[in-house]
N, C-alpha and C positions, 0 to 999 in steps of 0.2 A: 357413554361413548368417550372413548379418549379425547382427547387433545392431537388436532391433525399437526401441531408443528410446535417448535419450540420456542418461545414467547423471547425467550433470554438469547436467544442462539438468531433467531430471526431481525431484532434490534441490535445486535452484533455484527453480524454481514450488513446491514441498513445503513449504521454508520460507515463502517469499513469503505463499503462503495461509494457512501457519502465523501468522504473525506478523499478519497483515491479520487474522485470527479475534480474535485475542488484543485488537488493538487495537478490534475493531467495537465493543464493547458501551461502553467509557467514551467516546468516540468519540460514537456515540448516546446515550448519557446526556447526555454535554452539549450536546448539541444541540439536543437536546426539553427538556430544563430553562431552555436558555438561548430557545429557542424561547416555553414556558409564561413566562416570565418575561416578555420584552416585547409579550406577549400575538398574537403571531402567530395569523393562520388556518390551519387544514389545508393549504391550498395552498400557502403562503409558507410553512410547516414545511419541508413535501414537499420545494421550490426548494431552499429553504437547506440543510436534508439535503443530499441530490443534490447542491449545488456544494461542501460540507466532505468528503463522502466523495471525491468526487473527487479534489480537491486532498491529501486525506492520501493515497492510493493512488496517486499520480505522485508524491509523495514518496518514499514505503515504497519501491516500485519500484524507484527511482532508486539507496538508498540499499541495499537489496537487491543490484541489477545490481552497483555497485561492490564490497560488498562481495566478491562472487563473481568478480569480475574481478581483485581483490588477492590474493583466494585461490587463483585459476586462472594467476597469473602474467600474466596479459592488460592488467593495467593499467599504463601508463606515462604516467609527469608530465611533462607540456609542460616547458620551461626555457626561461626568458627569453632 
């Protein structure tokens, strides 16, 4: 019988979410502080949230995938 799941791909997302946890709370601290600070509404919080978490999590991601890619031998540098 197969392999119900992907060993390499399951310790991929583990860290990923690991690391994404770690970062949420200063992350949102400074974003409601920097939020309270220029005195933003609720809703202009919420926005601005919502597009920092974004942007750090296409980050993280990215910087995750590669890692996992130098690790898995999958990565190879373009040459001029």
């Amino acid at each position: 019988m197969k392999n119900l799941y992907d060993k390499s791909a399951a310790h991929e997302a583990i860290t990923d979410v690991g690391v994404g946890f770690f970062m949420a709370f200063p992350v949102a601290l400074a974003v409601l502080s920097l939020s309270t600070w220029m005195g933003l509404s609720i809703t202009t919080t919420a926005v601005f949230q919502t597009i920092v978490f974004t942007l750090v999590s296409l980050l993280r991601k990215y910087f995750v995938r590669v890692h996992f890619k130098k690790t898995n031998g999958e990565y190879k540098k373009k040459h001029s």
